[in-house]
C-alpha positions as CSV (number, residue, x, y, z in Angstrom):
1,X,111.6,-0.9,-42.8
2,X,110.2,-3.7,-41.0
3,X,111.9,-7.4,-40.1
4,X,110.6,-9.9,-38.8
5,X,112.3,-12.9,-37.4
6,X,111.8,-16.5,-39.3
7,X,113.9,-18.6,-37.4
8,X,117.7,-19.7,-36.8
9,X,119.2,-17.0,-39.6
10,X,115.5,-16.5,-41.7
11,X,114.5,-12.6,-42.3
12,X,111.6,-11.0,-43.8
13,X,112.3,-7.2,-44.7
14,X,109.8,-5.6,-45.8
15,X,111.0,-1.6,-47.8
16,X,108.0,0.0,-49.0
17,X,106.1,-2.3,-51.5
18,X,109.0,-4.7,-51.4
19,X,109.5,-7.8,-49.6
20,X,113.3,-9.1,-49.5
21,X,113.2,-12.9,-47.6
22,X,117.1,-13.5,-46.3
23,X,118.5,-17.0,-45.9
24,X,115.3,-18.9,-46.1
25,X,116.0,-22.4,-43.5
26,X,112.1,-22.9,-42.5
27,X,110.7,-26.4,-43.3
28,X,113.6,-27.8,-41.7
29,X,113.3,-25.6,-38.9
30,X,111.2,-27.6,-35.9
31,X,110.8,-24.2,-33.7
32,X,109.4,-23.0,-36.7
33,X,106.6,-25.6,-37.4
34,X,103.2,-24.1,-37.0
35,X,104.7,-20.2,-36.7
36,X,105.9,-19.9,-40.2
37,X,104.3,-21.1,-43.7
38,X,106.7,-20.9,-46.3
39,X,103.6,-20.6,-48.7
40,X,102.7,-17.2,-47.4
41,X,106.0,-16.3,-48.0
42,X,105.8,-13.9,-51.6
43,X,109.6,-12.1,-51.5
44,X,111.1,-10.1,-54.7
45,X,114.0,-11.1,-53.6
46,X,116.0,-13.9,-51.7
47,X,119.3,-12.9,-50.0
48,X,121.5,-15.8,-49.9
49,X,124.9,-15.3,-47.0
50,X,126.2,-18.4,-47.9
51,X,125.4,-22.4,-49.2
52,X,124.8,-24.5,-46.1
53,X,122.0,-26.1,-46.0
54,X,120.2,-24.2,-42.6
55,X,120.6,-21.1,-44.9
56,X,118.9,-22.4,-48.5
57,X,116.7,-25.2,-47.6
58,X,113.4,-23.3,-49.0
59,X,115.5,-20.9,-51.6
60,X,114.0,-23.1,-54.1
61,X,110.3,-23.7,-52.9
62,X,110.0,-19.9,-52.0
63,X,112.0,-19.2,-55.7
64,X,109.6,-21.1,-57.8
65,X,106.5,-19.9,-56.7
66,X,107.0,-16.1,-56.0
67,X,109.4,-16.1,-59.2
68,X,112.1,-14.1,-56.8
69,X,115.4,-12.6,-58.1
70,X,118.0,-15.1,-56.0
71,X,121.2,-12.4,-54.6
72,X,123.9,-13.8,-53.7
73,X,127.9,-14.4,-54.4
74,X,128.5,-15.7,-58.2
75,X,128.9,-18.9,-57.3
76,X,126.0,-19.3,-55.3
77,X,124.2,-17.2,-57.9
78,X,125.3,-19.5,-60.7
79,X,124.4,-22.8,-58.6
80,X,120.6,-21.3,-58.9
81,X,120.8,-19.8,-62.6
82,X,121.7,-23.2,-64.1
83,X,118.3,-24.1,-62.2
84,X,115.8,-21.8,-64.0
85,X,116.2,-18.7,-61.5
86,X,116.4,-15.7,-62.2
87,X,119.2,-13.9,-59.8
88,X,121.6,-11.3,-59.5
89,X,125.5,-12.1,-58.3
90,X,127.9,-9.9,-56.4
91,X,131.1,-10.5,-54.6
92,X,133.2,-8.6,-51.7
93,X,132.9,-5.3,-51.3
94,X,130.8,-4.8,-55.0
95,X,127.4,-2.3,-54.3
96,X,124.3,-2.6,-56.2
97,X,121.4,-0.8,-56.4
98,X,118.0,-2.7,-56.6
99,X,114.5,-1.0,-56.6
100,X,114.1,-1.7,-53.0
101,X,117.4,0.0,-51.8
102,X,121.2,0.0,-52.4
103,X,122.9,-3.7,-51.2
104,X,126.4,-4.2,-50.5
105,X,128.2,-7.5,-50.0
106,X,130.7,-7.7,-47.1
107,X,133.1,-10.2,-45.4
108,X,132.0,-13.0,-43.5
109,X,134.3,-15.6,-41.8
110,X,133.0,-19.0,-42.2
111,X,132.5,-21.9,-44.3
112,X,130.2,-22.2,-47.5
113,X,129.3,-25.6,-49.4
114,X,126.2,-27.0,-50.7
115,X,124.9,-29.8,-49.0
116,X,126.3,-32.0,-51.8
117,X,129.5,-30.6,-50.9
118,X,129.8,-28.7,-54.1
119,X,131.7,-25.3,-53.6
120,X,129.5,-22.5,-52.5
121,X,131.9,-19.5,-52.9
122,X,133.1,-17.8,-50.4
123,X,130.6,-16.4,-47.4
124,X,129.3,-13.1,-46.7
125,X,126.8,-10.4,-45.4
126,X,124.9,-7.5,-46.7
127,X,124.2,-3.7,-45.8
128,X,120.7,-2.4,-47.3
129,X,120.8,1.2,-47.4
130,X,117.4,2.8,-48.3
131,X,116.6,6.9,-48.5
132,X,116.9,7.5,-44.3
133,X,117.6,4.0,-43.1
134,X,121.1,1.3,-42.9
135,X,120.5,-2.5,-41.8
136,X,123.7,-4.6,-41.7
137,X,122.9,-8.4,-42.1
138,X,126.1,-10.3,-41.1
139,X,125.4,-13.6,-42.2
140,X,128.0,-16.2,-40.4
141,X,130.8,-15.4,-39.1
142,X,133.4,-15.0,-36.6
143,X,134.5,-11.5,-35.2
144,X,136.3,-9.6,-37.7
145,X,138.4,-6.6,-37.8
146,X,136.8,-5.7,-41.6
147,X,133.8,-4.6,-39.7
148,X,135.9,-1.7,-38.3
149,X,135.2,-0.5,-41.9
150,X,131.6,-0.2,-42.0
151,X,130.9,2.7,-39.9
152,X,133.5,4.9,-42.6
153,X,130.6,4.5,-45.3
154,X,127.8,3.6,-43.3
155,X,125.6,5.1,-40.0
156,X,123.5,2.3,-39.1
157,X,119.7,1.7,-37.7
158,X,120.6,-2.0,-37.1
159,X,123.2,-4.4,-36.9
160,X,121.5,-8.7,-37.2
161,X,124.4,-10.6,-35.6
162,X,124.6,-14.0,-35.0
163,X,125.3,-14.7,-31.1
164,X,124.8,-18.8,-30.9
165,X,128.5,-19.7,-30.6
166,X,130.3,-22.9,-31.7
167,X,129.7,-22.3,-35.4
168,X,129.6,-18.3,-35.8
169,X,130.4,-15.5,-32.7
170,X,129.1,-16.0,-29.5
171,X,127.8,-13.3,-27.1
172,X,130.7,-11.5,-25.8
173,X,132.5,-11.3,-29.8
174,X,128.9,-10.1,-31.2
175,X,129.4,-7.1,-28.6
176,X,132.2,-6.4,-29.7
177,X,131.1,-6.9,-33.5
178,X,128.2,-4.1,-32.2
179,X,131.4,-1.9,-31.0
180,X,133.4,-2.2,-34.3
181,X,130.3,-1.6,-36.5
182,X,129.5,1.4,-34.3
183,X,125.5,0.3,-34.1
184,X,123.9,0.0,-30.4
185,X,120.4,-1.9,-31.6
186,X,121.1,-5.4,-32.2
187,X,118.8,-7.9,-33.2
188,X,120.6,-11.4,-32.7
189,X,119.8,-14.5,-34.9
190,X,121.5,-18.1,-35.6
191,X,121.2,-19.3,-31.8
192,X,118.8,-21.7,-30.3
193,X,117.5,-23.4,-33.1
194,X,119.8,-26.9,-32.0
195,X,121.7,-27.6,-29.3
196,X,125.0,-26.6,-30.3
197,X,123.5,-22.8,-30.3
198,X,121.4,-22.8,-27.3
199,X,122.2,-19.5,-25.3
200,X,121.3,-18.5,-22.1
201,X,118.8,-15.5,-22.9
202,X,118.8,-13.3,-20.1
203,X,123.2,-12.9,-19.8
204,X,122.7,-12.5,-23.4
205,X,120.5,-9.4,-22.9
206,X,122.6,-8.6,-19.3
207,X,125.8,-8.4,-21.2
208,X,124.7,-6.0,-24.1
209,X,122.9,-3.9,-21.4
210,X,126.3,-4.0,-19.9
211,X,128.1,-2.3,-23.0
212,X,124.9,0.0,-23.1
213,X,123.5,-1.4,-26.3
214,X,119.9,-2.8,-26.7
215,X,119.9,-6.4,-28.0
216,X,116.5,-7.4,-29.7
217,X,116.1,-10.9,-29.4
218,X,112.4,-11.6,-31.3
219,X,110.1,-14.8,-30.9
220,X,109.5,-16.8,-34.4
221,X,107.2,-14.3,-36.2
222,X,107.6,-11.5,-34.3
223,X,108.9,-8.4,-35.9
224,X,110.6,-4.5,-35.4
225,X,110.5,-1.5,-36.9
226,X,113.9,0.2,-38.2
């Protein structure tokens, strides 16, 4: 399983033949420009965490061309069926098993609404479990005691929490969000992309050291192997 980093809260996972493109915010993405093309960009699938704008500017762009399956809550899902797409909704806690892997939706605290301010359903996350590996995708969200329930069902590779602050968990909550989903490899995402999220990089790196956990924190393009 490989990810690589897109920007602000943009993932490319790549499972075997398939490509699965999560919360696609690109074009409108400055620290982006010149690092990412969204028309290289050829997913099955689109993981949608939520409706705000800095998570679906490109769903369609990236949709239309590559004819990907849109996942995401049934509101959000809806929103993009009555649009031509083809997609699949889920809600909390609901599994489903796609050809690239079993996906389960979580909890998320936060906010979600179109940039119309049409209703977006409520937020979430997703865990991708494939045959001998477990990524957790939080999505946006504060610090939240359902993660506690993760490990009970779930031994994961690698935890992607946000750590910018102000609008989702900052540094010190996202170590504890490592703590409660009992995964020590972290690759953080939502910071830096505006000034709101701007993090200092190396107490960022010093304090998940500090709670013996490896925090990945990947340039635009770069990418790991789980």
């Amino acid at each position: 399983m490989k990810v690589t980093f897109l920007g602000h809260a943009s993932l490319l996972i790549e499972i075997g033949q398939y490509k699965v493109l999560v919360d696609p915010f690109i074009t409108g993405n400055e620290k982006a420009t010149g690092k990412i093309d969204i028309e290289d960009l050829n997913p099955d699938y689109i993981l949608v965490t939520h409706a705000h704008q800095d998570h679906i500017l490109d769903v369609e762009a990236i949709g239309k061309r590559s004819d990907s399956v849109i996942v995401s809550n049934y509101e959000i899902a809806m929103h993009y069926q009555a649009k031509g797409f083809k997609v699949h909704p889920m809600n909390h806690g609901g599994s489903w098993n796609f050809d690239f892997g079993k996906v389960k939706y979580t909890n998320a605290i936060h906010t979600s609404s179109f940039p119309d301010g049409s209703y977006g359903g409520q937020p979430g996350g997703f865990i991708i479990s494939t045959e001998d590996k477990q990524l957790y995708i939080a999505g946006d969200t504060a610090l939240t005691a359902d993660m506690k329930l993760i490990p009970l069902t779930h031994q994961l590779d690698l935890a992607i929490l946000p750590i910018g602050d102000n609008f989702t968990m900052g540094i010190e909550d996202a170590v504890l969000a490592a703590d409660f989903v009992s995964c020590n490899s972290v690759l953080g995402y939502h910071y830096d992309t505006f000034g709101y999220i701007e993090i200092d990089h190396n107490k960022a790196l010093e304090a998940f050291a500090k709670a013996g956990k490896k925090l990945h924190l990947l340039p635009i393009g770069e990418a790991l192997t789980v």
